[in-house]
C-alpha positions as CSV (number, residue, x, y, z in Angstrom):
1,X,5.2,-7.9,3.2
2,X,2.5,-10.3,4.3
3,X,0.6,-7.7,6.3
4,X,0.8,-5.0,3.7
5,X,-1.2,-7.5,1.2
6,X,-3.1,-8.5,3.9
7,X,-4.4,-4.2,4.3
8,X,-4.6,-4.3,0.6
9,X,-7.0,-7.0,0.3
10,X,-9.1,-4.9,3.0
11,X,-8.9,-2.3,1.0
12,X,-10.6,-4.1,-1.7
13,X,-14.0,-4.8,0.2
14,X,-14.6,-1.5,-0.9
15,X,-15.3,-2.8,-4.7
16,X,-18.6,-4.2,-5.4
17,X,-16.7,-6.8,-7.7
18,X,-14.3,-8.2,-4.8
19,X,-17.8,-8.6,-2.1
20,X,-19.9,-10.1,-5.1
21,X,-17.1,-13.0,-5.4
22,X,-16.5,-12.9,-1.6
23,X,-20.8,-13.6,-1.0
24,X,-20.7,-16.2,-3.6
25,X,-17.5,-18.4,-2.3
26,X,-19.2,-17.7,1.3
27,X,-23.1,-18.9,0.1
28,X,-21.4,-21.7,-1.8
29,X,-19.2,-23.4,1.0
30,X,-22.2,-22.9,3.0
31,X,-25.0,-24.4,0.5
32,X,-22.3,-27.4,0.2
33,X,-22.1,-27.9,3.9
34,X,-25.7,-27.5,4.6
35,X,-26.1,-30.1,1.3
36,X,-23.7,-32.5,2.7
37,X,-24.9,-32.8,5.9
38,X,-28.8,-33.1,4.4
39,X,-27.6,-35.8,2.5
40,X,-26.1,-38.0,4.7
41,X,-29.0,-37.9,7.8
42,X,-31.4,-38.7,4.3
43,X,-29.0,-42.0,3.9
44,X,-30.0,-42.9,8.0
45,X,-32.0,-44.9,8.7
46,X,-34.8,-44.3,10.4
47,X,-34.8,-47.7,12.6
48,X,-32.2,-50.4,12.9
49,X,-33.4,-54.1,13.4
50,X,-30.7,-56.0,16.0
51,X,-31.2,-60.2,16.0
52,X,-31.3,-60.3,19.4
53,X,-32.5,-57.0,20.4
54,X,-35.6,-56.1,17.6
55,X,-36.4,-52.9,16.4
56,X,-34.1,-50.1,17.8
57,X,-35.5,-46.1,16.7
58,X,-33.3,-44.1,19.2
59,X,-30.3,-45.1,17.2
60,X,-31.5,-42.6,14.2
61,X,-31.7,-40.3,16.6
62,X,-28.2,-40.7,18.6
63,X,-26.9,-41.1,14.7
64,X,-28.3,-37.3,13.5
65,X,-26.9,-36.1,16.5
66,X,-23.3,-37.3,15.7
67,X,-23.8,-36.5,12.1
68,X,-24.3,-32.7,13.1
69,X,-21.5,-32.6,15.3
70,X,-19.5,-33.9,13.1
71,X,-20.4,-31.9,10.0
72,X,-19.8,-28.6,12.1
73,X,-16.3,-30.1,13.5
74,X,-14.9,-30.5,9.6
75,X,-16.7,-27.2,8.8
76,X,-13.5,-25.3,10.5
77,X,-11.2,-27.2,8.6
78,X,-12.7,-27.7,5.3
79,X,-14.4,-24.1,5.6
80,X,-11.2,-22.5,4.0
81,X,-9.9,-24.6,1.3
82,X,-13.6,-25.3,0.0
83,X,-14.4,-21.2,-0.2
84,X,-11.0,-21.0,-1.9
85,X,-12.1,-23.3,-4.5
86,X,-15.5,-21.6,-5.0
87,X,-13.8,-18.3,-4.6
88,X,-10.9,-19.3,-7.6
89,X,-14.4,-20.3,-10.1
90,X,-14.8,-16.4,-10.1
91,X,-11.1,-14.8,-9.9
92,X,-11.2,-13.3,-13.2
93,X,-14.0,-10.8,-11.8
94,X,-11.5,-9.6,-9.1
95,X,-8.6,-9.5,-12.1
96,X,-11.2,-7.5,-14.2
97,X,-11.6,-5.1,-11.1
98,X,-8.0,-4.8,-10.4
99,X,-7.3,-4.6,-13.5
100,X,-9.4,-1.4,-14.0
101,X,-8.5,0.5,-11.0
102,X,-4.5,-0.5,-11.7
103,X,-4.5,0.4,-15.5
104,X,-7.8,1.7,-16.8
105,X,-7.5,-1.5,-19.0
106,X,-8.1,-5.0,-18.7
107,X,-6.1,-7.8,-20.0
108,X,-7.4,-11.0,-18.6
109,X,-10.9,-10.8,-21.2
110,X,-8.1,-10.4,-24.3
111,X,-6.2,-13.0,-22.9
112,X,-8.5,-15.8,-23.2
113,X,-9.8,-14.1,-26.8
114,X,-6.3,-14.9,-28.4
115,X,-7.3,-16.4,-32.1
């Protein structure tokens, strides 16, 4: 049951609606990755000022290093639900394309048109 949904979906990378949404939830997750981890090496600090040891500047550096690690760690478990999210924003355009190729009609527009 689960694999036969699983070749149907495949079969769907054929329709220029399903890639379209598939290419945005993909550009998304990664914009929002590549955003997140942009923004928090922009909050490090350059240089950190110890009392008893002065100025330290390799700490910044040490610091981005963790940071990217990090960030690519929680990519491969944050990847999926954050793509399904971005992917959901755009379902209807895969309903609208299933819709067609099922019945030649499609209901989910008229749905949300209901005076």
């Amino acid at each position: 049951m689960i694999f036969d949904a699983f070749l149907k979906a495949l079969g769907q990378l054929t329709d220029p609606r399903f890639r379209r949404v598939l290419w945005i939830g993909v550009g998304l997750t990664f914009g929002l990755l590549l955003a997140a981890t942009l923004g928090v090496q922009w909050l490090l600090p350059d240089s950190v000022s110890l009392p008893w040891f002065g100025e330290i500047r390799w700490l910044s550096s040490l610091l981005s290093g963790f940071v990217l690690v990090s960030m690519i760690g929680m990519s491969m478990f944050l990847m999926v639900p954050i793509a399904s999210v971005f992917t959901g924003l755009f379902l209807d355009r895969i309903v609208d394309g299933g819709c067609a190729r099922i019945c030649g009609t499609c209901y989910s527009r008229a749905v949300w048109h209901v005076q």
